[in-house]
N, C-alpha and C positions, 0 to 999 in steps of 0.2 A: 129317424136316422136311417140312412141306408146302407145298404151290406155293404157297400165300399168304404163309404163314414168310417162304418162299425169297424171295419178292418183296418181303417189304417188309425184307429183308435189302439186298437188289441196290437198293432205293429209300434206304434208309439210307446203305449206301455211294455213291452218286451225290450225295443229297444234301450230303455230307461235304466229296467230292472239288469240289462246287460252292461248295461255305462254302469251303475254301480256294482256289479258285482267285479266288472272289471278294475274297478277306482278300490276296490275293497281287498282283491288281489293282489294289487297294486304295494299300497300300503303293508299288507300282509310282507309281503317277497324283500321290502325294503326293511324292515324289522325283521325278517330273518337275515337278509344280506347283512344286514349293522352286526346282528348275535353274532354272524359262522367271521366276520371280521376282528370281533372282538375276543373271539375264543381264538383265532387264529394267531392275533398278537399276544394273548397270555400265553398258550403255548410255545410262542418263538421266543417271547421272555424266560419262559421257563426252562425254555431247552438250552436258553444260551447261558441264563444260572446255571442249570446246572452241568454243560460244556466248562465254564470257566472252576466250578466245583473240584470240578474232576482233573483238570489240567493243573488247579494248584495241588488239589491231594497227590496229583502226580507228581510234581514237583517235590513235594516236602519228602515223599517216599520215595524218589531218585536221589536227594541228596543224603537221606538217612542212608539210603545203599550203599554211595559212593563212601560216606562215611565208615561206614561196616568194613567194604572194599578195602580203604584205607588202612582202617586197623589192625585188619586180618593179616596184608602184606607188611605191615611193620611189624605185627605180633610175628608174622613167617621169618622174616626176614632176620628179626629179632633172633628166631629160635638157631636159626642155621647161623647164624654167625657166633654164637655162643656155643653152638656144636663145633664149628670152624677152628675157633678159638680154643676148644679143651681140647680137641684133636690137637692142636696143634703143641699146646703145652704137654700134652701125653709125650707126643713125639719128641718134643724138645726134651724133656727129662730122660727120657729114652734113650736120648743121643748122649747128654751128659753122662747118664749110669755108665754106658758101654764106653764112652771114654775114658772116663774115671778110671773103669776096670782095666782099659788098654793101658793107660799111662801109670798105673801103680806099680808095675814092675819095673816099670821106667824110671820112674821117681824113685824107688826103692834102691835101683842099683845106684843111681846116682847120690842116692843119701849114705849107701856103703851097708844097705841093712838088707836081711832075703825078703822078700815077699811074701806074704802069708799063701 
């Protein structure tokens, strides 16, 4: 064999070992591109569980609030009209007493008897 033979022997064998290591690269890169695709979509699953997770918790804990919200201002509302209302019965009786007292004399002469 001669040194040219022999070289483009040893070029043939390199170029080979280079076809497969690149076919072997190959392969490799597409079974990590499948993994980093695969984690990709469990993650956008996961993140969109748990987006929707959180968007109902939110929900259920907005309407507990409005809830609350509601109660509070009816309980408020409640208290001030019932304050409203004894005020105003205070007052009311208040008006009576003082009348009463104005008109006893009145009634009094008119009944022909003194007044205490």
């Amino acid at each position: 064999m001669s040194w040219f033979a022999s070289a483009e022997s040893d070029a043939a064998k390199i170029e080979a070992a280079v076809k497969k290591e690149v076919a072997s690269l190959e392969g490799h890169n597409k079974v990590v591109i499948s993994e980093a695709e695969a984690a990709l979509a469990s993650v956008k699953s996961t993140g969109e569980a748990h987006v929707a997770a959180v968007v109902a918790a939110a929900k259920v804990a907005g309407k507990a609030l409005v809830a609350k919200m509601v109660a509070d201002a009816e309980t408020a509302a409640g208290v001030i009209v019932a304050k409203n209302v004894a005020a105003a019965q205070a007052t009311a009786q208040a008006a009576v007493a003082a009348a009463t007292e104005a008109a006893t004399p009145a009634v009094a002469a008119a009944a022909g008897t003194p007044a205490a």
